[in-house]
C-alpha positions, 0 to 999 in steps of 0.5 A: 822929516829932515835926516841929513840937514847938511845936504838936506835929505829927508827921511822920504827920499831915503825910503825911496831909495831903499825902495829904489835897490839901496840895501847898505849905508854906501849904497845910500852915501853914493846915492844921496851923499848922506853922511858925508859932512858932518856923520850925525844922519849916519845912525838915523840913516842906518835905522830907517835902512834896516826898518825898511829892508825888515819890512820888505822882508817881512813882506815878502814873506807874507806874500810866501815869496821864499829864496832858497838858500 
């Protein structure tokens, strides 16, 4: 699915990217240049980055892959 329509990104290319070591919103603009247009991706982009962080996280724990603090 589309997410930025101005510089026609989809949703799987953002995953990709989170997958790829983006953990933040600049890190997807300096990759994909979303959300630099018109803005309206920004909220769907900042939903899918923080599923996909809270996944690998989750995942992570699953797998008892702990970092200490």
């Amino acid at each position: 699915m589309y997410v930025c329509l101005c510089k026609g990104v989809t949703d799987n290319q953002i995953k990709d990217a989170i997958a790829g070591g983006a953990c933040s919103m600049r890190d997807l603009r300096n990759d994909l240049d979303v959300g630099t247009q018109c803005g309206k991706c920004a909220r769907d982009c900042k939903s899918l980055l923080n599923e996909s962080l809270t996944a690998q996280a989750c995942a992570g724990m699953a797998a008892g892959q702990f970092v200490a603090a």
